[in-house]
DSSP file (Angstrom, degrees, kcal/mol; ACC not computed):
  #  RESIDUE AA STRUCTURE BP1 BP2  ACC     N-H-->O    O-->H-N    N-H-->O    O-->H-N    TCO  KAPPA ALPHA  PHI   PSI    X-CA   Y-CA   Z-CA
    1    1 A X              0   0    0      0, 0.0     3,-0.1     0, 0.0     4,-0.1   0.000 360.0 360.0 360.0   7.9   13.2  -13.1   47.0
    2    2 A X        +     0   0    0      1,-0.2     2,-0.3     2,-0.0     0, 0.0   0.575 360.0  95.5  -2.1  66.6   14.4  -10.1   46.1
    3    3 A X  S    S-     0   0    0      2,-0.2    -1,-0.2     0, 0.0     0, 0.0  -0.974  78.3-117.8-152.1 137.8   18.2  -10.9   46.0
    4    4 A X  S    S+     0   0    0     -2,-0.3     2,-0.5    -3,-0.1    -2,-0.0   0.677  87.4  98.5 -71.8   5.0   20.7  -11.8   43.4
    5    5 A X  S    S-     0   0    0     25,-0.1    -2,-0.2     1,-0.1    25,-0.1  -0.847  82.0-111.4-100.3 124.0   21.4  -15.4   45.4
    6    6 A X        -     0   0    0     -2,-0.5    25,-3.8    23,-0.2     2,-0.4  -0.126  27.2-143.5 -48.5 142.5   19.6  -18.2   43.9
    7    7 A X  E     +a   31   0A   0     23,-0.2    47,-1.2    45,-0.1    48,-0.7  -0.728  25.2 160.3-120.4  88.2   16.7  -19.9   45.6
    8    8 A X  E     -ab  32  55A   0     23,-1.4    25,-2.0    -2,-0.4     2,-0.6  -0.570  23.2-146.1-118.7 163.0   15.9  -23.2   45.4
    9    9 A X  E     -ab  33  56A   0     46,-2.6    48,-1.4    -2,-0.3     2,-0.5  -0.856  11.4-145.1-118.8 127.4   13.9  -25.3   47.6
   10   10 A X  E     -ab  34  57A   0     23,-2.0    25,-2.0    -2,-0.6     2,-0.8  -0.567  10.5-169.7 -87.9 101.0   14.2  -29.2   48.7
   11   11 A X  E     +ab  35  58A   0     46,-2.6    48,-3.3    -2,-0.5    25,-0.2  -0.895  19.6 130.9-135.5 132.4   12.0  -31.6   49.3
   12   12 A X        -     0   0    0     23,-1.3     2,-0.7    -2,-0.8     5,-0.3  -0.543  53.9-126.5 164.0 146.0   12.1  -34.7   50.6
   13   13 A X  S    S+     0   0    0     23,-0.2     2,-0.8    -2,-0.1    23,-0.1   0.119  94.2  79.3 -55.3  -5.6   10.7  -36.7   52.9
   14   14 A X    >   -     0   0    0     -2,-0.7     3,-1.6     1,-0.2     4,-0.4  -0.930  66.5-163.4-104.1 101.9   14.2  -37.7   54.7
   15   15 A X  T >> S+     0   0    0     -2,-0.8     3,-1.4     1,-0.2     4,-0.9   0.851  84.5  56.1 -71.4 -59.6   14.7  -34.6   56.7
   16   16 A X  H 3> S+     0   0    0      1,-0.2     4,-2.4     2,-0.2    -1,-0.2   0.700 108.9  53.7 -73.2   4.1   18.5  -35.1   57.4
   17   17 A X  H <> S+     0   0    0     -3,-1.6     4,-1.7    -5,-0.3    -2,-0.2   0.644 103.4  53.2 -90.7  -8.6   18.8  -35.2   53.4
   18   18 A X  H <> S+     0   0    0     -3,-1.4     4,-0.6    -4,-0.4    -2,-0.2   0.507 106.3  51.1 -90.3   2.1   17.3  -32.3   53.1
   19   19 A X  H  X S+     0   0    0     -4,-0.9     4,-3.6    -5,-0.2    -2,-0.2   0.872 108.7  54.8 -82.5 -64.2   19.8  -30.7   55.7
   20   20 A X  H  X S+     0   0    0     -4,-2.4     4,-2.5     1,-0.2     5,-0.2   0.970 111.6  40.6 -31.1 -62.0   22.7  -32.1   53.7
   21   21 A X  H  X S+     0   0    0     -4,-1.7     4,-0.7     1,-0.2    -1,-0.2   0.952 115.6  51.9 -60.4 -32.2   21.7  -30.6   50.5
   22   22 A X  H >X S+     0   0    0     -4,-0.6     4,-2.4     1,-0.2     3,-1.1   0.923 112.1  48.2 -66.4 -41.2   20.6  -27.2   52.3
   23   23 A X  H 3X S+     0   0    0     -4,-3.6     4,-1.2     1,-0.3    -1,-0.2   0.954 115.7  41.3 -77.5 -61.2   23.9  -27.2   53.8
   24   24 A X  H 3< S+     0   0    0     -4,-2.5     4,-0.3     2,-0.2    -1,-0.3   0.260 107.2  65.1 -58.8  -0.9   25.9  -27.9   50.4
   25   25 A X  H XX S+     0   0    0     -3,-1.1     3,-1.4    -4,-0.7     4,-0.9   0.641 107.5  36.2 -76.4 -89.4   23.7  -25.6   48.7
   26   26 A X  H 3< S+     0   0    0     -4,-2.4     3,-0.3     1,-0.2    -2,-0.2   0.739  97.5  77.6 -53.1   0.5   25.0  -22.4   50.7
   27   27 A X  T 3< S+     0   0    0     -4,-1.2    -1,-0.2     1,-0.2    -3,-0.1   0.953 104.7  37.4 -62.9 -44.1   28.4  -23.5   50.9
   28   28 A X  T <4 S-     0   0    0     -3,-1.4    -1,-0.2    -4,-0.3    -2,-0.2   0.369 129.8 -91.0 -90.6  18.4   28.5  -22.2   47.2
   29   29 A X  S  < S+     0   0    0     -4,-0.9     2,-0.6    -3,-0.3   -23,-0.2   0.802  80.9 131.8 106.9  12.8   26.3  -19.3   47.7
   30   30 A X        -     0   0    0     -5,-0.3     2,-0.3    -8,-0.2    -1,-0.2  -0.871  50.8-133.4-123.9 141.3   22.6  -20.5   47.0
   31   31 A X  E     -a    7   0A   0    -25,-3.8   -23,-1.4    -2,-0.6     2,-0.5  -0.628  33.7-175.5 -75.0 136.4   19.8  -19.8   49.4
   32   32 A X  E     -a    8   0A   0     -2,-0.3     2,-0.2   -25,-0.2   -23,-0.2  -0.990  19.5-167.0-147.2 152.8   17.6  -22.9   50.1
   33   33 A X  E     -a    9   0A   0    -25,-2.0   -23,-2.0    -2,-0.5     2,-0.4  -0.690  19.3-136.2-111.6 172.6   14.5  -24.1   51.9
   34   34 A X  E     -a   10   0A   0    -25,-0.2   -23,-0.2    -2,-0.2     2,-0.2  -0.953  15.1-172.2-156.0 146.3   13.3  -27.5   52.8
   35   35 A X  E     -a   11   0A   0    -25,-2.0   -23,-1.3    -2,-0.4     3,-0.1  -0.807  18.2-162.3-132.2 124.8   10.4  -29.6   52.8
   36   36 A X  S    S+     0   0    0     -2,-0.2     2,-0.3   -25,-0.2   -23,-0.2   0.057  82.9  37.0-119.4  27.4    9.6  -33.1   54.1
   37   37 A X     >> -     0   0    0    -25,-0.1     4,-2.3    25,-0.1     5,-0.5  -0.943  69.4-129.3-164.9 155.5    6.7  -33.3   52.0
   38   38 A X  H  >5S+     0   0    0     25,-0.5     4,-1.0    -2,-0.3    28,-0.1   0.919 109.6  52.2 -54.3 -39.2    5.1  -32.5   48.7
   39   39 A X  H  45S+     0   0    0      2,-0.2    -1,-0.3     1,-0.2     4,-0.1   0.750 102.0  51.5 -47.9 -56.7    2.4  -31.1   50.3
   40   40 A X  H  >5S+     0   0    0     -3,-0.2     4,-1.2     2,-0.2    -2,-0.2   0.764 109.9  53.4 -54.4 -45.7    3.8  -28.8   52.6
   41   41 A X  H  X5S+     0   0    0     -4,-2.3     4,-1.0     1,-0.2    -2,-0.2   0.789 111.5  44.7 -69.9 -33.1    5.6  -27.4   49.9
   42   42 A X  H  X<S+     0   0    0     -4,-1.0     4,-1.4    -5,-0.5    -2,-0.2   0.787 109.2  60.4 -75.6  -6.6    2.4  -26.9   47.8
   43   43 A X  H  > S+     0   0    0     -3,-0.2     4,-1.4     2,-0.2    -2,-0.2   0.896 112.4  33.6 -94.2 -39.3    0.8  -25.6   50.7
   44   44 A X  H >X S+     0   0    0     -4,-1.2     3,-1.8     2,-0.2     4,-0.8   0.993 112.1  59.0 -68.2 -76.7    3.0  -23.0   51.0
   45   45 A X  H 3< S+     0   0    0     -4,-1.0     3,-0.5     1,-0.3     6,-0.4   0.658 115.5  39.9  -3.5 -60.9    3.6  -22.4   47.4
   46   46 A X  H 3< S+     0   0    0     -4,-1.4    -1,-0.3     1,-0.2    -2,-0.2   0.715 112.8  52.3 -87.7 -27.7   -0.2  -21.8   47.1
   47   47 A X  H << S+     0   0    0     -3,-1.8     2,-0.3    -4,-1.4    -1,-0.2   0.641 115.5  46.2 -80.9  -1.3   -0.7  -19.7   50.6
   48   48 A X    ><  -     0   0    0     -4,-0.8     3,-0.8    -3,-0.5    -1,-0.2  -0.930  64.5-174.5-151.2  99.6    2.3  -17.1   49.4
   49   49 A X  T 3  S+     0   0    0     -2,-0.3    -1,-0.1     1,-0.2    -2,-0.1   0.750  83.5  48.1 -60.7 -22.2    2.3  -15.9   45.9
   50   50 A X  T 3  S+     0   0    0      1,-0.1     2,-1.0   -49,-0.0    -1,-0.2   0.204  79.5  97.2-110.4  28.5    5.3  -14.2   46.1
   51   51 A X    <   +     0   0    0     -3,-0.8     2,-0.3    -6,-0.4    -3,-0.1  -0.872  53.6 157.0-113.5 117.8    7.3  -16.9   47.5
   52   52 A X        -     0   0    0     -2,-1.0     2,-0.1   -44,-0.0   -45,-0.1  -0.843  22.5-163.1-136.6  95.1    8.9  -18.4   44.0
   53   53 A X        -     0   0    0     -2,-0.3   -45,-0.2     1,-0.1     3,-0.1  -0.401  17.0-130.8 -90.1-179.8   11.9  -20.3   44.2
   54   54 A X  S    S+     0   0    0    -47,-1.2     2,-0.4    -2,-0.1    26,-0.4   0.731  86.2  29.0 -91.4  -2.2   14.2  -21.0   40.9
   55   55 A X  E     -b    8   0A   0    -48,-0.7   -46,-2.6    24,-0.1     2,-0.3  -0.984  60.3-159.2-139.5 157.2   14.6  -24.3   41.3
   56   56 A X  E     -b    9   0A   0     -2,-0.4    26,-5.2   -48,-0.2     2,-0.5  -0.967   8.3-171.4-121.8 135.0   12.7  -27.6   42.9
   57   57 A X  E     -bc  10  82A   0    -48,-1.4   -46,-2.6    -2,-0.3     2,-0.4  -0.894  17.7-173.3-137.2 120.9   14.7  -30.5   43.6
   58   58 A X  E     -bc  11  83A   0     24,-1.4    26,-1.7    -2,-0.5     2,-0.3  -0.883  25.1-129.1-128.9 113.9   12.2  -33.1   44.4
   59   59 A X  E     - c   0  84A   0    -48,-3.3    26,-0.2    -2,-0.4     8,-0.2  -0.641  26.3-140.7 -76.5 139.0   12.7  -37.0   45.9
   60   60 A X  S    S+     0   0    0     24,-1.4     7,-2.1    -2,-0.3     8,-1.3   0.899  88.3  47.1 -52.0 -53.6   10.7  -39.1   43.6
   61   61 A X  S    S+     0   0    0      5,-0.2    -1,-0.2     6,-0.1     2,-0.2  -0.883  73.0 133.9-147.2  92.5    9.3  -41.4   46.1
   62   62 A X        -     0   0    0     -2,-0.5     4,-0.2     2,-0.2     2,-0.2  -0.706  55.8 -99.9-133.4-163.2    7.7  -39.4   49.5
   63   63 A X  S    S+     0   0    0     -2,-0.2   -25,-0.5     2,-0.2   -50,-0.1  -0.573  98.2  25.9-102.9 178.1    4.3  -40.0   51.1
   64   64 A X  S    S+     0   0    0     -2,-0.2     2,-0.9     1,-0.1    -2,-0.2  -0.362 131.8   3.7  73.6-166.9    1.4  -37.8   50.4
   65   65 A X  S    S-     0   0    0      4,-0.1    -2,-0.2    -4,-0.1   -27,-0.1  -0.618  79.5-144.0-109.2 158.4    2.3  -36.5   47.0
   66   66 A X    >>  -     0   0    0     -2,-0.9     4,-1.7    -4,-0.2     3,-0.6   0.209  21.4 -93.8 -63.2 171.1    5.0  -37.6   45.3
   67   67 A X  T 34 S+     0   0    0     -7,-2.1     4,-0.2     1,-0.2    -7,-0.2   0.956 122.6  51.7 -10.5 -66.0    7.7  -36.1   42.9
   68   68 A X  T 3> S+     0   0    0     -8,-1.3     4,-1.4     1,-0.2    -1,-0.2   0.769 113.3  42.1 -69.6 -32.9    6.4  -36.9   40.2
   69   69 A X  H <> S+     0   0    0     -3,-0.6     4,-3.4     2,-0.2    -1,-0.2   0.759 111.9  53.0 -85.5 -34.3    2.9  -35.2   41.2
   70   70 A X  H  < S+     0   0    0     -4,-1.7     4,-0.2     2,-0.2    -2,-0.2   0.342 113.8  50.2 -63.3  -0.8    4.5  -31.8   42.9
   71   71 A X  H >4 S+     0   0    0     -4,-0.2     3,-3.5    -3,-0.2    -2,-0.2   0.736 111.4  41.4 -99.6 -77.0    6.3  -31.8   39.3
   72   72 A X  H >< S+     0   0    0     -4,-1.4     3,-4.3     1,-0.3     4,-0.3   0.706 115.9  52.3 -19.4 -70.2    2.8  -32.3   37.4
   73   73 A X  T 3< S+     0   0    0     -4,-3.4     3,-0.5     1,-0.3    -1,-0.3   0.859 115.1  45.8 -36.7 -37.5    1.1  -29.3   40.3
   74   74 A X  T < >S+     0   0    0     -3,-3.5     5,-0.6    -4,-0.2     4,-0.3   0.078  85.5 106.3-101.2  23.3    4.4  -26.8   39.2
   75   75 A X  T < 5S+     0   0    0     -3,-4.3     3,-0.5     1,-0.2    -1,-0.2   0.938  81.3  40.7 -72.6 -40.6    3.8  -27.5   35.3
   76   76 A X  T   5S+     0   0    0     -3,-0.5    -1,-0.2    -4,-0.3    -2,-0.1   0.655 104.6  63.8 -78.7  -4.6    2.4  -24.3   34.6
   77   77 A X  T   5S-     0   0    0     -4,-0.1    -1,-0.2     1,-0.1    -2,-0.1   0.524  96.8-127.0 -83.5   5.7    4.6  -22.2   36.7
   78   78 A X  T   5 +     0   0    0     -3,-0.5     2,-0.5    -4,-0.3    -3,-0.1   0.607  44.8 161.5  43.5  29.9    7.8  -22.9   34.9
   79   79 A X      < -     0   0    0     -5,-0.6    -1,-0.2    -8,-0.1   -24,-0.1  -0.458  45.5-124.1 -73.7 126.5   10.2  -24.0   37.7
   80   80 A X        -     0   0    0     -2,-0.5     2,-0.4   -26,-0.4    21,-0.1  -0.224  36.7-158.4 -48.5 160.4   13.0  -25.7   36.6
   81   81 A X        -     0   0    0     19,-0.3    21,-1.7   -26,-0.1    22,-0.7  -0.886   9.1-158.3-161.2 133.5   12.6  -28.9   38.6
   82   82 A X  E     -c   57   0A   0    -26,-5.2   -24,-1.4    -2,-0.4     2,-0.4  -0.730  10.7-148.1 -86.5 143.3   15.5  -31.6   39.6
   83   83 A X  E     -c   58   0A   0     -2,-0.4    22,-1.6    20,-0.3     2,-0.3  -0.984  13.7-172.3-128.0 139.3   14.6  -34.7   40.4
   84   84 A X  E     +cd  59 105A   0    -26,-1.7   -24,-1.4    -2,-0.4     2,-0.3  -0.836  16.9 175.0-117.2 137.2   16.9  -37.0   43.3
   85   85 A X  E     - d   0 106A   0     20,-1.9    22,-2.2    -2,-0.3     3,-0.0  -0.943  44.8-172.7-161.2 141.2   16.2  -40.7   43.9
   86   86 A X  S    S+     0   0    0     -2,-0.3     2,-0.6    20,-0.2    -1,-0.1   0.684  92.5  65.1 -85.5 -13.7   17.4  -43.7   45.7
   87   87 A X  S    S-     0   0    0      2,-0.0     2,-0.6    19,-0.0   -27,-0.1  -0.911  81.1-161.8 -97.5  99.5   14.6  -45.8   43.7
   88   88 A X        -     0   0    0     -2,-0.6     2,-0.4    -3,-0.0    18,-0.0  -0.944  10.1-173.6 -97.6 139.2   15.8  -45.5   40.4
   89   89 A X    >>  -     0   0    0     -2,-0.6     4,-1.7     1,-0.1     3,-1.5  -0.709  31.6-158.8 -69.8  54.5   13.4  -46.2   37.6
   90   90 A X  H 3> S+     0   0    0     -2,-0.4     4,-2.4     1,-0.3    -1,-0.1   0.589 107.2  35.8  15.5 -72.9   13.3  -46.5   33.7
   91   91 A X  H 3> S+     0   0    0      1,-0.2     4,-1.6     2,-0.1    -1,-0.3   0.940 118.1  46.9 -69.3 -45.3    9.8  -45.9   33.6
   92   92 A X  H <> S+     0   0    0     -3,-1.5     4,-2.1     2,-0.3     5,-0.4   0.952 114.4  50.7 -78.4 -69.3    9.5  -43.3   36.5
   93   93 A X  H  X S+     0   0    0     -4,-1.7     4,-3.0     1,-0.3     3,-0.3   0.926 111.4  54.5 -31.9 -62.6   12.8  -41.0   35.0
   94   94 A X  H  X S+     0   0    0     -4,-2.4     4,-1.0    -5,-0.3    -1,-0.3   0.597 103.8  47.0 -55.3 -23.4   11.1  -41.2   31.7
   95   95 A X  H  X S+     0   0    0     -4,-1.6     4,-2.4    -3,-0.4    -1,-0.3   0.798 111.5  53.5 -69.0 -45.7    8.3  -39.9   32.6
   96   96 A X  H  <>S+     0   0    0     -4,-2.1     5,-1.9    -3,-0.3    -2,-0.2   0.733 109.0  48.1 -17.8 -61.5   10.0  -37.0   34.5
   97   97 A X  H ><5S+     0   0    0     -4,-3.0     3,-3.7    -5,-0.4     4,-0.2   0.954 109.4  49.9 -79.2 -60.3   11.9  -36.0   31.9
   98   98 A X  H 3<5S+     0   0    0     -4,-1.0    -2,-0.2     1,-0.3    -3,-0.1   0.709 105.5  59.0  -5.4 -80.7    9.0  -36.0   29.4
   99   99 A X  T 3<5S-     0   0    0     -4,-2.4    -1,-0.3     1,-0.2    -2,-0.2   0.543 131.6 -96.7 -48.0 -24.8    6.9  -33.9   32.0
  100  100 A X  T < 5 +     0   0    0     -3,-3.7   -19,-0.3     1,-0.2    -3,-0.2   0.476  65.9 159.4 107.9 -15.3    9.9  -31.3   31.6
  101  101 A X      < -     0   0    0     -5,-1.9   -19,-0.2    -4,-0.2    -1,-0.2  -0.297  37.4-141.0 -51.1 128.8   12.4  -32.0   34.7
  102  102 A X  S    S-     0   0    0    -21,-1.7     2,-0.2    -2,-0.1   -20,-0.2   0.622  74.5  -7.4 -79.6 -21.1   16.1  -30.5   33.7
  103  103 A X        -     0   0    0    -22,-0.7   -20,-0.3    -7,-0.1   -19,-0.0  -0.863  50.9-138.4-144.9-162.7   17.4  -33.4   35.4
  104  104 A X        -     0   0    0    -22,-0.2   -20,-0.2    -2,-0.2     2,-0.1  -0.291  16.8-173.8 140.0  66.1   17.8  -36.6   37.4
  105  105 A X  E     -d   84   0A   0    -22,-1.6   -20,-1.9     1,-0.1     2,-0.2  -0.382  18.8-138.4-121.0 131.3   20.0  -37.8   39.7
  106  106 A X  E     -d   85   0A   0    -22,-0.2     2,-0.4    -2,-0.1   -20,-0.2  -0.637  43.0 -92.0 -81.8 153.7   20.6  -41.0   41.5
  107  107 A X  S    S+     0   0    0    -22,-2.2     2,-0.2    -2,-0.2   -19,-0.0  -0.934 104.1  36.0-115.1 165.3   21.5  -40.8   45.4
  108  108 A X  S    S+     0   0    0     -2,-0.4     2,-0.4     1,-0.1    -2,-0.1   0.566  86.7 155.6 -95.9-148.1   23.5  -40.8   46.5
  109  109 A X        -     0   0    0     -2,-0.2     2,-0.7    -4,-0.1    -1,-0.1  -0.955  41.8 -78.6-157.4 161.6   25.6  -38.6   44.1
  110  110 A X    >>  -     0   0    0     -2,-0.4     3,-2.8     1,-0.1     4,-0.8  -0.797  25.4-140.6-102.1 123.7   28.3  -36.5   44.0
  111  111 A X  H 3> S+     0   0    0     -2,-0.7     4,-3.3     1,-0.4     5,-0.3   0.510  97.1  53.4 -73.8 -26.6   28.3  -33.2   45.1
  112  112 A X  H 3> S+     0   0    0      1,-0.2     4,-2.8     2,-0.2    -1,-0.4   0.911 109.5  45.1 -46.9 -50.7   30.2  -31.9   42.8
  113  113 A X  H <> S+     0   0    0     -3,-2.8     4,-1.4     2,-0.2    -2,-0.2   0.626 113.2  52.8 -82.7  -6.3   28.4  -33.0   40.2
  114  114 A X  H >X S+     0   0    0     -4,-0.8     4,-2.4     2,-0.2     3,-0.5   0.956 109.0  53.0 -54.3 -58.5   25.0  -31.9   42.1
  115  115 A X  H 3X S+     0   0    0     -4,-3.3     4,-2.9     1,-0.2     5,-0.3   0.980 112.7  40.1 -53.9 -51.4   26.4  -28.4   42.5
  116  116 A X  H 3X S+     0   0    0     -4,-2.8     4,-2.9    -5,-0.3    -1,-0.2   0.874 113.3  60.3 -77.3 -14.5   27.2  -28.1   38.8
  117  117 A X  H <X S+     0   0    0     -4,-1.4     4,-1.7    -3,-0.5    -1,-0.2   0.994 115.0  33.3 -24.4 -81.3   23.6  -30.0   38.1
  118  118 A X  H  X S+     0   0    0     -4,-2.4     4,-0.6     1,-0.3     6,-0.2   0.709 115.8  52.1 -82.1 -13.4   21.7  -27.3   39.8
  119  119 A X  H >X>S+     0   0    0     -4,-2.9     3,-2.1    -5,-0.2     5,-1.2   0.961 111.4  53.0 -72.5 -31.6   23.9  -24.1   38.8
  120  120 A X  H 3<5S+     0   0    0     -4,-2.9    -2,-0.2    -5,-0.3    -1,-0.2   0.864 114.3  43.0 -61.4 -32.1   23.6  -25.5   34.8
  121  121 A X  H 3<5S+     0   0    0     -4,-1.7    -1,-0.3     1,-0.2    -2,-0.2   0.623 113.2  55.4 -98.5   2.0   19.9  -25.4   35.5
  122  122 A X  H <<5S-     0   0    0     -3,-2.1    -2,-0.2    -4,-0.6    -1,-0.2   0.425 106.7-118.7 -70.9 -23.3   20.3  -22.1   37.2
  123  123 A X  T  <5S+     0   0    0     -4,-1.1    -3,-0.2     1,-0.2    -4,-0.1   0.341  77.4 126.5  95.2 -14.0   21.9  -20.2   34.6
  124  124 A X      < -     0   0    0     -5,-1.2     2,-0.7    -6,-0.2    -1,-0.2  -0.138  69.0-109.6 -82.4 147.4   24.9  -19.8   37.2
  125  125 A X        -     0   0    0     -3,-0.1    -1,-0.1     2,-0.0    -9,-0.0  -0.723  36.1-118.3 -83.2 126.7   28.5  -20.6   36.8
  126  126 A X        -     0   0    0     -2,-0.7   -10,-0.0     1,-0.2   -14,-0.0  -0.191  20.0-155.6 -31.5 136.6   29.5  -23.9   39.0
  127  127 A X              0   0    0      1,-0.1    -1,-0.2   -99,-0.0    -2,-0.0   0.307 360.0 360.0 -86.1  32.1   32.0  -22.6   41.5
  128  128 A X              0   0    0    -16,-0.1    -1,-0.1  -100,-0.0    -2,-0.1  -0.023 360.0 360.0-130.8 360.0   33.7  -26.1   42.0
């Protein structure tokens, strides 16, 4: 983006959770976009090369494709990728994490421990 403030981008399909996080994401400084589908965000991913954020924080369980398949699409590109769910899963985590995801968070959650989630997978220091 060409700026030192981290960029990460949100999706999922519950639009006013993707508001929350955007909004608690810049309270500590981090630029964020959001997405209310997997799709949209690959679609844009793939129509703007230079649009790369540093993180994906991804709902498991959207329409269209899912988490788990927007993680698979971003395997070679090496984004860190979070994953948030109200559905949690055994099987579904584990697979996640396998694939590479830096974490895995049930909602809802606590923001604190979100923020310090996504600055640890940022390289950043929490500021909370």
């Amino acid at each position: 983006m060409g700026t030192n403030k981290p960029f990460v981008v949100v999706v999922d399909d519950d639009a006013s959770v993707g508001r929350a996080i955007r909004r608690l994401l810049r309270s500590v400084g981090i630029a964020a976009d959001t997405y209310t589908s997997g799709d949209e965000f690959l679609d844009v991913l793939s129509a703007t090369p230079s649009y790369r954020p540093d993180c994906v924080i991804l709902d498991v369980q959207m329409p269209g494709s899912n988490g788990i398949e927007v993680q698979r699409r971003l395997a070679g590109g090496a984004v860190p990728v979070i994953f948030i769910t109200a559905h949690d899963d055994a099987g579904v985590r584990e697979t996640a994490l396998a694939a590479g995801a830096r974490a895995y968070l049930r909602k809802p959650f606590n923001d604190v421990l979100f923020i310090r989630t996504v600055c640890a997978v940022l390289g950043i220091a929490a500021p909370l």
